[in-house]
C-alpha positions as CSV (number, residue, x, y, z in Angstrom):
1,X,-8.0,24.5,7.4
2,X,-6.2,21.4,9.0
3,X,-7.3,19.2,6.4
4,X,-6.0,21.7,3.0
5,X,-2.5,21.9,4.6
6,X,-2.3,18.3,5.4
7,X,-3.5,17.8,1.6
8,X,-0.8,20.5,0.2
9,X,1.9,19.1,2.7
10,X,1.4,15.4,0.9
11,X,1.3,17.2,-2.6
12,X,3.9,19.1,-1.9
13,X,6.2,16.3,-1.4
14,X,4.9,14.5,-4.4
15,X,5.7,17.9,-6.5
16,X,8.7,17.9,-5.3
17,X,10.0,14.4,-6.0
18,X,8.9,14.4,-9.9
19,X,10.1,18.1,-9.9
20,X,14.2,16.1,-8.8
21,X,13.4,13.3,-11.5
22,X,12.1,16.1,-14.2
23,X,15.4,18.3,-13.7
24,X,18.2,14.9,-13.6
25,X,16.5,13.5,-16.9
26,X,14.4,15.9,-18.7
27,X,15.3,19.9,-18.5
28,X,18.8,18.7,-20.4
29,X,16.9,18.1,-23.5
30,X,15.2,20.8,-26.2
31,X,12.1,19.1,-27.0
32,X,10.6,22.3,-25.3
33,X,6.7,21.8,-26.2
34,X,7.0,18.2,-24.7
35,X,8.6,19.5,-21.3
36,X,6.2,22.5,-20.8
37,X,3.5,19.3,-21.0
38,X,5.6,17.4,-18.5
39,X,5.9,20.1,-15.8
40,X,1.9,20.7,-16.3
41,X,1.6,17.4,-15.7
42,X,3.6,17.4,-12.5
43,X,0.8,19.9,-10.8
44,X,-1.7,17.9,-12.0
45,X,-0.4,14.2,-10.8
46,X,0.9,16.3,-7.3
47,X,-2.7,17.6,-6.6
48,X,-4.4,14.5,-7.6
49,X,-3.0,11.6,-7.2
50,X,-3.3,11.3,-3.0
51,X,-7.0,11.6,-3.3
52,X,-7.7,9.6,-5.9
53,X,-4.7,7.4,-3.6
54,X,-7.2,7.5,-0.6
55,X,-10.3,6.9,-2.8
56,X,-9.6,3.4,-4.5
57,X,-7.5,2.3,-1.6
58,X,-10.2,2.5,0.7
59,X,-13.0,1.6,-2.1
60,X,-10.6,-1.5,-3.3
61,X,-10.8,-3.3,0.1
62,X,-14.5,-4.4,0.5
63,X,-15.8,-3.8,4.3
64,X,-15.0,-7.0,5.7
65,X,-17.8,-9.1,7.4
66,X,-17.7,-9.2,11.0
67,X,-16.3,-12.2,12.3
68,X,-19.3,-14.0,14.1
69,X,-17.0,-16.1,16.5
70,X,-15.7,-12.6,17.9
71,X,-19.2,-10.5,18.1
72,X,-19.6,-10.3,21.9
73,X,-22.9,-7.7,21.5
74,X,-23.7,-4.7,24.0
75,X,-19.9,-4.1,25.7
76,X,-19.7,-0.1,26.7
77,X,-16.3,1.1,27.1
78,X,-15.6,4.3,28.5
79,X,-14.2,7.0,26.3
80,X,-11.0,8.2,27.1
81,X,-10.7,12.2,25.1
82,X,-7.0,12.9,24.4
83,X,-5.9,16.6,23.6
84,X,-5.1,17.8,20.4
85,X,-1.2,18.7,20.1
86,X,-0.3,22.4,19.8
87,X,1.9,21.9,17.4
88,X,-0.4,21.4,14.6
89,X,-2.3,24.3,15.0
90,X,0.6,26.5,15.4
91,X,1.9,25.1,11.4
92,X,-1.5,26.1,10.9
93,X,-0.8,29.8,11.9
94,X,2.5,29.8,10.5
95,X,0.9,28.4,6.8
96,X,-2.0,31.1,7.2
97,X,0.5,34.0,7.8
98,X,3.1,32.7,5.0
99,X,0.0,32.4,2.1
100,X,-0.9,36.1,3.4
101,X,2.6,37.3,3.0
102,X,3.3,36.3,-0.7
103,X,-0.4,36.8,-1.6
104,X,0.1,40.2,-1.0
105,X,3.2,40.6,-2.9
106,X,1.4,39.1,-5.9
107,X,-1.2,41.7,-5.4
108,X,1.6,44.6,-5.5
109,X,3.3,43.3,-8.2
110,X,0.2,42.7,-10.3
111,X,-0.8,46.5,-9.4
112,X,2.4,47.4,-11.3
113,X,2.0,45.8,-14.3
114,X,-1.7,47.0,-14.2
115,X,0.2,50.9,-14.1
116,X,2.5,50.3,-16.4
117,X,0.1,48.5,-18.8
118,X,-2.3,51.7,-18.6
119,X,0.8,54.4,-19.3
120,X,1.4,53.7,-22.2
121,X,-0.1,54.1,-25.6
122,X,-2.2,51.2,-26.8
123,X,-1.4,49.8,-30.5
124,X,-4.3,47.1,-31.6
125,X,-2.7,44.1,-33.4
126,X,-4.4,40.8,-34.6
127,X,-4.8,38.7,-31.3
128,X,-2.6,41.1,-28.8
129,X,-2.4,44.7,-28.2
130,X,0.9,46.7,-28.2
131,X,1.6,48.7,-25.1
132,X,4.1,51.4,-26.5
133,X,6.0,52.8,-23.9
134,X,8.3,56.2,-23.0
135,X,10.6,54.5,-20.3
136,X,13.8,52.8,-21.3
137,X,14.3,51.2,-17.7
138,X,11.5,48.5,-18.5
139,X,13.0,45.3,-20.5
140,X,9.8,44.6,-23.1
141,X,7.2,41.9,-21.7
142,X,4.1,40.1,-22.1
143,X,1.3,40.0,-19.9
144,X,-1.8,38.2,-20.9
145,X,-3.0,39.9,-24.5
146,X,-0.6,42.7,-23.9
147,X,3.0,43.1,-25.1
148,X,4.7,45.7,-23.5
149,X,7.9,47.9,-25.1
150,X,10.0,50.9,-25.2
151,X,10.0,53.2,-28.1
152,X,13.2,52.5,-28.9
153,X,12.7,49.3,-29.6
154,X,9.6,49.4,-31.7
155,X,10.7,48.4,-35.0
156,X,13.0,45.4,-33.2
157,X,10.9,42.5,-35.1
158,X,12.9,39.8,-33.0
159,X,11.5,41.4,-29.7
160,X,7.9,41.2,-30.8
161,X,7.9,37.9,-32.6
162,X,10.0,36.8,-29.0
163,X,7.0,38.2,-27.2
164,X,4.3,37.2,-29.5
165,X,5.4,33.6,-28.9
166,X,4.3,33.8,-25.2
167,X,0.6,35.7,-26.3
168,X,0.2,32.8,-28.7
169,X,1.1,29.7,-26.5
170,X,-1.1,31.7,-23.5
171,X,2.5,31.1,-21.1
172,X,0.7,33.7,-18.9
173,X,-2.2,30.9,-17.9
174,X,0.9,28.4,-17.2
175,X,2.3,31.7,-14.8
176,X,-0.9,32.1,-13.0
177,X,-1.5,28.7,-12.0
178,X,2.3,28.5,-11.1
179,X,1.9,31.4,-8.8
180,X,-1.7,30.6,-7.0
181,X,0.8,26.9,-6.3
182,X,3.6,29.1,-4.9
183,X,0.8,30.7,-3.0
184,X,-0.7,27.9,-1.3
185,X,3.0,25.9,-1.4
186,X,5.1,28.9,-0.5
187,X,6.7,26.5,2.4
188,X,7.9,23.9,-0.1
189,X,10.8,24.8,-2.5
190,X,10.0,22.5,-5.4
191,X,6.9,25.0,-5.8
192,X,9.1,28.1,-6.1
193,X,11.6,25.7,-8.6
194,X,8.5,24.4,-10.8
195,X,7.9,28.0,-11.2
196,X,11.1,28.8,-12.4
197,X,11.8,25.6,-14.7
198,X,8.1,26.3,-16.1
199,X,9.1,29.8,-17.1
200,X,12.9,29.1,-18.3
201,X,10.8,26.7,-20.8
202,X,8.8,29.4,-22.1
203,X,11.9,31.5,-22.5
204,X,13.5,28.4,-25.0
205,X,10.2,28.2,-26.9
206,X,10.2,32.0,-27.5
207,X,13.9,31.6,-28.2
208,X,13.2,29.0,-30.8
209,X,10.5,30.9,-32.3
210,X,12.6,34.1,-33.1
211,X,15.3,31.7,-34.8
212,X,13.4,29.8,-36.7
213,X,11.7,32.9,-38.0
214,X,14.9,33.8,-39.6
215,X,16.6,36.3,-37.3
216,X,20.5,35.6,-36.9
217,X,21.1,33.9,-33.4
218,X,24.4,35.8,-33.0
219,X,22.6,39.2,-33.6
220,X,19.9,37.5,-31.2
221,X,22.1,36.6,-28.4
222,X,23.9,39.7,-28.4
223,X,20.4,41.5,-28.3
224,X,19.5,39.3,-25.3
225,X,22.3,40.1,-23.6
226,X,22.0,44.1,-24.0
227,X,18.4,43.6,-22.7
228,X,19.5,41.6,-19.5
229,X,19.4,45.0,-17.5
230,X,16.6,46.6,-16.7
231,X,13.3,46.2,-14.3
232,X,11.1,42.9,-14.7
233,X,8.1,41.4,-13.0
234,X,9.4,37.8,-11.9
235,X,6.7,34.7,-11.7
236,X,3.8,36.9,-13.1
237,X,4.8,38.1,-16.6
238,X,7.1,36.6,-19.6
239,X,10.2,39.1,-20.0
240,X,12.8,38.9,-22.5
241,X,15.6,39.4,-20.2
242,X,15.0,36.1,-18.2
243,X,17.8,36.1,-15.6
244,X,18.8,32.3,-17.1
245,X,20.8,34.3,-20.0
246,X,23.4,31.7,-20.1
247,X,21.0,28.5,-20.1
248,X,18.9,30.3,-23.0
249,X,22.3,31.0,-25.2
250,X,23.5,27.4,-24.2
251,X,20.0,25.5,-25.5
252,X,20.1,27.5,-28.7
253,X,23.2,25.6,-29.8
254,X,22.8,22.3,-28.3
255,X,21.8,19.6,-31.2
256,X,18.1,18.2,-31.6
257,X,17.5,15.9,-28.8
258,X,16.1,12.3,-30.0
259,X,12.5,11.4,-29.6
260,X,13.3,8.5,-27.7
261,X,14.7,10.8,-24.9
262,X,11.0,11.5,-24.2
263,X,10.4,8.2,-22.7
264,X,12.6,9.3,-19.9
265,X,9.5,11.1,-18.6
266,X,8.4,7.2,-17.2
267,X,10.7,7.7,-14.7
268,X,8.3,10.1,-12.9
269,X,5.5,7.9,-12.0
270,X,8.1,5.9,-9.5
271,X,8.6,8.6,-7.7
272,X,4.8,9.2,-7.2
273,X,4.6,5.8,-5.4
274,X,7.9,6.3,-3.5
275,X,5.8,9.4,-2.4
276,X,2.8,7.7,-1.2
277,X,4.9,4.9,0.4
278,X,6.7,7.2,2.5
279,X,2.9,9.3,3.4
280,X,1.8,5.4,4.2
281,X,4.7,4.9,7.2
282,X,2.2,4.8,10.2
283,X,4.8,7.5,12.2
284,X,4.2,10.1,8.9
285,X,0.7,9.2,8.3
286,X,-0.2,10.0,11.9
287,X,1.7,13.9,11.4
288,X,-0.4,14.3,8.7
289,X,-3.7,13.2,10.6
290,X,-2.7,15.8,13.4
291,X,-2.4,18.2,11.1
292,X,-5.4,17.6,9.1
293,X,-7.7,17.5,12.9
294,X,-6.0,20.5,14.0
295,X,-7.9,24.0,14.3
296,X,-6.9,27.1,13.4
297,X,-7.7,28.8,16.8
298,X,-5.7,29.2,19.5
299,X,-8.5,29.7,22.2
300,X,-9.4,26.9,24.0
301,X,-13.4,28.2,24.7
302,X,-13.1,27.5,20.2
303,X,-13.0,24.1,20.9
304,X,-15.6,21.6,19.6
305,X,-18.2,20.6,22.6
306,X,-17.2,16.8,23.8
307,X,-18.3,13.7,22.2
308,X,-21.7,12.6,23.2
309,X,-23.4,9.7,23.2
310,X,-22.0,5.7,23.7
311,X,-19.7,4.3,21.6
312,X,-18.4,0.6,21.6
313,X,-16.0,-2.3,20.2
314,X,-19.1,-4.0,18.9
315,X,-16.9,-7.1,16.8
316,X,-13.2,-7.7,17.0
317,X,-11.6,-10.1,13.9
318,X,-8.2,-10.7,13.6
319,X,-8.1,-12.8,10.2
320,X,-4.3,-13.7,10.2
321,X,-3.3,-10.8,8.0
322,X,-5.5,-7.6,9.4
323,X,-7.5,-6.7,12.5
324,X,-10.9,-5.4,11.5
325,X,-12.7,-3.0,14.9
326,X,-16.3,-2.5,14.5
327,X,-17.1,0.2,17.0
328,X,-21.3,1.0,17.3
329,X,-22.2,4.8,18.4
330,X,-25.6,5.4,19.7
331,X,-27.6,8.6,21.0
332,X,-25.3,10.7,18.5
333,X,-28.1,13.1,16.9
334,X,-27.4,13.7,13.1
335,X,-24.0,14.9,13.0
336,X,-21.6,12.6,13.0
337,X,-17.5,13.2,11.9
338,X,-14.8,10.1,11.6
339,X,-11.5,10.6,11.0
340,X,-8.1,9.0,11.2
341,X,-8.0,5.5,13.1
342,X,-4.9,4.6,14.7
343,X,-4.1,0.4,16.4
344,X,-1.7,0.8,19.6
345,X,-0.1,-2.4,20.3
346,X,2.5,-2.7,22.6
347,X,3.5,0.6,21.9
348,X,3.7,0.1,18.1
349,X,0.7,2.3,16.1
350,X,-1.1,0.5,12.7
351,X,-2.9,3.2,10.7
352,X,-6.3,2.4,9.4
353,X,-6.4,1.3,5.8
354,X,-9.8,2.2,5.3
355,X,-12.4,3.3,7.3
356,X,-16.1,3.6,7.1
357,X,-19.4,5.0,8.5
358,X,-22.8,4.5,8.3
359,X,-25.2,6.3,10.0
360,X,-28.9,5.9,10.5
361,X,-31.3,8.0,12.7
362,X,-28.5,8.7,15.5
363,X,-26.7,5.3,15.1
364,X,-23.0,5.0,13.4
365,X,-21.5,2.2,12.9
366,X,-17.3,2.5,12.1
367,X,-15.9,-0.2,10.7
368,X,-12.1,0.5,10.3
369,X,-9.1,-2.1,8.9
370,X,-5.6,-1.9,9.9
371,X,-2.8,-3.7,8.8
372,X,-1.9,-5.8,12.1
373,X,-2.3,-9.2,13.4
374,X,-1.0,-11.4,15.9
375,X,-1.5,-11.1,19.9
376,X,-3.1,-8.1,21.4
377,X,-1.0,-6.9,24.4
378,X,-2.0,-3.1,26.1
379,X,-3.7,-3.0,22.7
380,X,-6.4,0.3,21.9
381,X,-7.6,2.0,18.8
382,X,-8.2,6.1,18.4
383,X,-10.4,7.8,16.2
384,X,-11.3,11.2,15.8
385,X,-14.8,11.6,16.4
386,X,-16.4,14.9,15.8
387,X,-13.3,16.9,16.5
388,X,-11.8,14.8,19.3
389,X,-9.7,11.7,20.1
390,X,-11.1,9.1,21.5
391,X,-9.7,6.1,22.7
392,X,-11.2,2.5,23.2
393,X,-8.8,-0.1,24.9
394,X,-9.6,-3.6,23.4
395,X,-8.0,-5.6,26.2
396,X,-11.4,-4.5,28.3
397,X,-13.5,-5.3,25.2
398,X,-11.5,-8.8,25.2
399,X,-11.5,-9.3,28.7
400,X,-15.7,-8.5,28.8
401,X,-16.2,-10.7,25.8
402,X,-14.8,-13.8,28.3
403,X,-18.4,-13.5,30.2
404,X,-21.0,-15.1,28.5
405,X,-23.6,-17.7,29.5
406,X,-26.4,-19.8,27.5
407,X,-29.6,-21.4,27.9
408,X,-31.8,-23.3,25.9
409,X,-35.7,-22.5,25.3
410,X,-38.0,-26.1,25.2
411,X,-39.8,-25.1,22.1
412,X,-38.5,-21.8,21.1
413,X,-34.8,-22.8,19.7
414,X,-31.4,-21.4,21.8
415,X,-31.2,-18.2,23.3
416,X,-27.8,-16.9,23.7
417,X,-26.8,-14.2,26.4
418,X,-23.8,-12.1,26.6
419,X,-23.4,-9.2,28.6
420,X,-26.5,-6.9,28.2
421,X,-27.5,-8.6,25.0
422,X,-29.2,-11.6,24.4
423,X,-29.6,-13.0,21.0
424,X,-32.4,-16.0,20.3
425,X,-33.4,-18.2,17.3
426,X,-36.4,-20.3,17.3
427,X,-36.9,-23.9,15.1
428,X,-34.7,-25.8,13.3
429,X,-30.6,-24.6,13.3
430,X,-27.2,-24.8,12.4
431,X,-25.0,-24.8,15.7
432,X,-21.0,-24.3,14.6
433,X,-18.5,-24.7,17.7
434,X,-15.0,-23.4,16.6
435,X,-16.2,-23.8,12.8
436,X,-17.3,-27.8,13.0
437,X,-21.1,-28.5,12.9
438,X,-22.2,-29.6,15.9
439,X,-25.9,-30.7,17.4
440,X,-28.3,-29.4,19.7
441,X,-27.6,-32.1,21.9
442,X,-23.9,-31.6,21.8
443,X,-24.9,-28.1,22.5
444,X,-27.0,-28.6,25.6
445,X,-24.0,-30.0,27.5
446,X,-21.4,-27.2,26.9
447,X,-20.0,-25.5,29.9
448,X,-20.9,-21.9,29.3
449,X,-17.5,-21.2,31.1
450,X,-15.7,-22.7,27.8
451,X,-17.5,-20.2,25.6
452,X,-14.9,-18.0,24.3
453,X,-17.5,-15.6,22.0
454,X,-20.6,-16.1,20.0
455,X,-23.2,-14.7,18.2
456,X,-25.8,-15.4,15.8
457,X,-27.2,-14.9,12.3
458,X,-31.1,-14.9,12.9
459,X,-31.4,-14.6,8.9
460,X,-29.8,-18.5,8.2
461,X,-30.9,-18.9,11.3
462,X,-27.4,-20.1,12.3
463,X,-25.6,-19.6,15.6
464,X,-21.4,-19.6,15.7
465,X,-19.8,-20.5,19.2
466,X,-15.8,-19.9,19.7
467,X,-14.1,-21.9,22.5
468,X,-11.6,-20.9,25.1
């Protein structure tokens, strides 16, 4: 549940920011068809465009290769669990009880269009059916095939064609989806204003449609404006006494907007990466991983069992622009859940820009890449590991990776040990100290205490040494 309100809080704000540019630049003009198409659009790029944001992000930055000169093998750190704030699973509750709340009110106020749909006498018309009804204190609307109206106004011809227009253009789909948004957005007011700016378009296009099928706007307007009282059922049916009676009458006169105003609709997509930006700052982007680890239960015997097993800082590389942490889990089982990634360094936190896991028969390894480089001071890295925090301090993993030693085997190549691994290649080699080429002579009189970090690639059959 964490994870669908982080997503819709991230949406959300995306909605809302095209939903600011759509309203300065676009709801001024009357190309009516083209704007219904925009606002669709808007849900679709707001519910879409962080994943597919996360997806080639993450798939656009290949894993790096670790680097050898800072692969110090077997170091275990001790993992250092860090509760989960309260706060984010108390927005939980509050999102949970909210989406109940207006859920049921949809439900209620479906139920009475159902009743009212089902009272009155049924009339079957090509494509739609006429619901004739006895009570005057209903304005006339449509609801999915059905087009609802008073007696008295059964031979009005510019109500039904105003009406008929929403059947035809299936405005009631555009409504639904709008609502099931509100639903699951009811927090976030650009999802209760799309709804509103997505049915005042409908309105113009059935507007349009009863002028241009002849009818005299004066003796339209005044007709709209004797139908603005009476009972309606807001966000989940078209009515023809909309409550924006003064935009409607105001559109009908306004002059034929220019085609060229349409390519105001670019202005949205900066606004989608001003979005993203801001969900990028390390400060937001670690709210939104709270929110997304958070449970929904309050009782602390619902928490996830400790992580088990040993995790590590296997390689460290710090290439100048980014830090790339290799950690190595072992004795894990076959469930195994990453998430989030933050770098601490001297009190400033680097979100990770990607992060992946493999896993193979109880053995993950996470490479993660965050956007920092430079000196490491009080430095440490957090992920969320099966439900809970853990923390790894890289100072230890730095300060461990100081103790190494090295020997050389007569016939059987170099043998390199370092901490509780030892690494070995046998016949001929490449030795590399500090990135130079150097020989196995050279090698032999190093002074293992000026060995910074090494490792070795028993494939090339290659072995890289790093000086203090």
């Amino acid at each position: 549940m964490g994870k669908l309100l982080a997503y819709l809080l991230v949406s959300g704000l995306i909605m809302f920011a095209m939903y600011l540019i759509y309203k300065l630049f676009l709801a001024i003009d009357n190309h009516h068809g083209f704007n219904r198409c925009i606002l669709l659009i808007i849900y679709l790029v707001s519910f879409s465009s962080y994943p597919l944001y996360n997806f080639f992000y993450t798939h656009a930055i290949k894993t790096p290769i670790e680097n050898p000169y800072f692969n110090t093998g077997n170091i275990n750190l001790p993992l250092e669990p860090i509760d989960q704030p309260l706060w984010g699973t108390i927005l939980i509750w509050i999102f949970l009880i909210g989406a109940f709340t207006v859920t049921l009110k949809t439900i209620i106020t479906w139920i009475r269009i159902i009743r009212v749909v089902l009272s009155g006498e049924k009339l079957k018309r090509d494509n739609f059916t006429l619901v004739v009804i006895d009570s005057d204190k209903i304005a006339p609307f449509s609801w999915l095939h059905f087009i609802v109206i008073n007696r008295n106004d059964f031979n009005n011809s510019a109500i039904i064609t105003h009406e008929l227009k929403h059947v035809r253009a299936l405005h009631w789909i555009d409504l639904l989806f709008a609502q099931i948004v509100c639903i699951l957005n009811w927090f976030n007011p650009g999802a209760w204003l799309m709804r509103d700016e997505l049915m005042l378009v409908h309105e113009y296009q059935a507007d349009m449609a009863v002028i241009e099928n002849g009818h005299d706007p004066q003796e339209y307007q005044i007709l709209l404006v004797k139908k603005a009282v009476g009972s309606r059922f807001p966000s989940l049916a078209n009515s023809i006494n909309h409550s924006k009676l003064k935009k409607r009458v105001t559109m009908m006169y306004k002059s034929k907007s220019r085609s060229r105003s349409k390519l105001k609709a670019l202005a949205l997509m900066p606004m989608v990466v001003l979005a993203l930006e801001l969900v990028s700052i390390p400060a937001v982007k670690a709210a939104v991983l709270t929110v997304s680890d958070s449970e929904v239960s309050l009782d602390k015997s619902s928490e996830k069992s400790p992580v088990t097993g040993k995790f590590r800082i296997t390689s460290l590389n710090n290439s100048g622009m980014e830090t790339t942490v290799v950690l190595t889990g072992e004795d894990l089982g076959n469930n195994l859940s990453v998430s989030g990634g933050t770098l601490t360094n001297n009190g400033q936190n680097y979100s990770a820009k990607s992060l992946n896991t493999n896993m193979t028969n109880g053995r993950a390894v996470i490479t993660s890449v965050f956007p920092f480089s430079g000196n490491y001071e009080n430095a440490s890295v957090v992920f969320n590991i099966n439900g809970q925090e853990v923390k790894l301090n890289l100072d230890d993993f730095r300060r461990n990776s100081q103790t190494s030693s090295i020997s050389i085997s007569p016939s059987n190549g170099i043998e390199i040990s370092n901490g509780n691994t030892t690494l070995s290649t046998v016949g001929e080699m490449e030795i590399y100290l500090d990135g130079e080429k150097i020989s196995e002579k050279e090698m032999k009189e190093l002074n293992p205490e000026t060995i910074a970090s090494m490792s070795i690639d028993k494939q090339k059959n290659t072995i890289y040494i790093t000086s203090k």
